[in-house]
N, C-alpha and C positions, 0 to 999 in steps of 0.2 A: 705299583701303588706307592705312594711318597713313604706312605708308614711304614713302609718294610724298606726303603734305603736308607731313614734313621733309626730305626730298630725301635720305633714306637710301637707298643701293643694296640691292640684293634682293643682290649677294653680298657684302654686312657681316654682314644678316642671316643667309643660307644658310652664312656663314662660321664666324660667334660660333656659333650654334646648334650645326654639328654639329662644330664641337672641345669643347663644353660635354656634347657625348654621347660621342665618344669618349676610348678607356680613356686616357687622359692619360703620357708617358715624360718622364723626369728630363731629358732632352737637349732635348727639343720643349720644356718648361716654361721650360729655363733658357735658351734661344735667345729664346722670348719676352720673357722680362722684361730681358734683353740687350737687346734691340730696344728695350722699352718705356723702357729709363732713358736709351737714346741720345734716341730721338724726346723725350722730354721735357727734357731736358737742350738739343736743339736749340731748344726751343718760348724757356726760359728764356734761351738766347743771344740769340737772335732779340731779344725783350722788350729787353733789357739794350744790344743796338746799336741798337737806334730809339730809347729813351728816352734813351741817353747818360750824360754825365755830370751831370745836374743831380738825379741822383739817387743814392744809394747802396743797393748792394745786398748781401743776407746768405745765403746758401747753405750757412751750416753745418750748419741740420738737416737732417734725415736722415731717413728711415725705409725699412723694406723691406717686403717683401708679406710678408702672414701670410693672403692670400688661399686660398678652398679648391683651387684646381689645385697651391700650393705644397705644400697639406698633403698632397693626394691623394696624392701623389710623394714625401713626407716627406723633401724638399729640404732639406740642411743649411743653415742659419739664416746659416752663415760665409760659403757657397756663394749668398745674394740678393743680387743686386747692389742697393744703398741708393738713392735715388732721393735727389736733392736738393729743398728746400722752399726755394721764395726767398722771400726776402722784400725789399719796398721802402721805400726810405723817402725824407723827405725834409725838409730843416731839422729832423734830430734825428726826425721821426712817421712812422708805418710810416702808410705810404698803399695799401699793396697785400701780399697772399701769396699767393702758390701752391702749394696741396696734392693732391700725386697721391692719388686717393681709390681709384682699383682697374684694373686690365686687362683682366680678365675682366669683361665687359660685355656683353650680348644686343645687336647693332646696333650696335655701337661697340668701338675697338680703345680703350681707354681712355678714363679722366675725367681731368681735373684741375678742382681747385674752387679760384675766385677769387674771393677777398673783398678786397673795396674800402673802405676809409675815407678818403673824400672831406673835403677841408678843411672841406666843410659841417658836417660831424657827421653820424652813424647809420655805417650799415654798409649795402653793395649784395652779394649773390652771384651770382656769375656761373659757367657750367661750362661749360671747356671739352671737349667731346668728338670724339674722333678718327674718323673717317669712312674711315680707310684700311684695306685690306686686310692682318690681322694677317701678320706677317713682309716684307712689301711696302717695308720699312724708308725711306720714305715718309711723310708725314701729310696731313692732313688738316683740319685742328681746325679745328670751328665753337666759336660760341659762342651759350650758350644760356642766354637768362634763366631761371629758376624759375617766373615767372608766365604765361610765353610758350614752353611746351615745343617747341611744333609749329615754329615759328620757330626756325631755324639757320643762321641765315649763316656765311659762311667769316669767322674767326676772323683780322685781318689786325694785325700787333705795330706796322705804323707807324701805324695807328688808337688803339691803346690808350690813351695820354697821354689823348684825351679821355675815356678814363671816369676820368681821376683828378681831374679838374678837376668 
């Protein structure tokens, strides 16, 4: 079974699936995504006291979900709570960002997509996905290359510094 060569739980799955079938309420949606901008907001703190200060960081952008469980509930757009975008940088170059990319996810309570520009040049992405049980206000996050789906390790911030190098 796929779920057991990522080490996804049978209830992320049995979870994400059946709130992706049932009828969706304005209070259940917006408790989620409550949830969702704390945990991610934590993951960002997290990042931010293990890397320190030899780096600076930018959290003005913004954006909110226009995902379809927000639409389904035709949640006022004032009423999303905005998710921060960090971004990192260092000597002046952004060396890293984090963009929440959705919450509603099959097998996962969340993405966030990390792109990397390593002093070498090019670009690396990385995604992070949560593994916790939605509302569980708890995480999870593995991180998981693109070319290495099956692989998901736990996702650990005092690790991180080496993929900026």
């Amino acid at each position: 079974m796929a779920t057991e060569q990522v080490g996804i739980s049978d209830n992320i799955v049995s979870a994400t699936i059946a709130e992706s079938r049932d009828k969706p309420n304005k209070k259940h949606v917006l408790a989620r995504l409550r949830d969702w901008q704390a945990r991610v907001h934590a993951l960002y703190d997290a990042v931010q006291k293990t890397l320190g200060s030899d780096y600076a960081y930018d959290r003005s952008g913004n954006q909110e979900s226009a995902e379809d469980m927000v639409q389904r509930v035709r949640l006022d757009p004032a009423k999303v709570p905005k998710l921060d975008i960090l971004r990192i940088e260092q000597d002046g170059k952004a060396v890293a960002t984090f963009v929440p990319r959705g919450l509603w996810i099959i097998g996962a309570n969340g993405r966030v997509d990390v792109i990397i520009t390593p002093r070498s040049g090019g670009r690396r992405l990385f995604m992070l996905i949560d593994h916790s049980l939605p509302l569980s206000s708890e995480s999870d996050w593995r991180i998981v290359r693109p070319s290495d789906q099956l692989h998901q390790p736990p996702f650990l911030p005092e690790r991180f510094g080496e993929l900026l190098e």
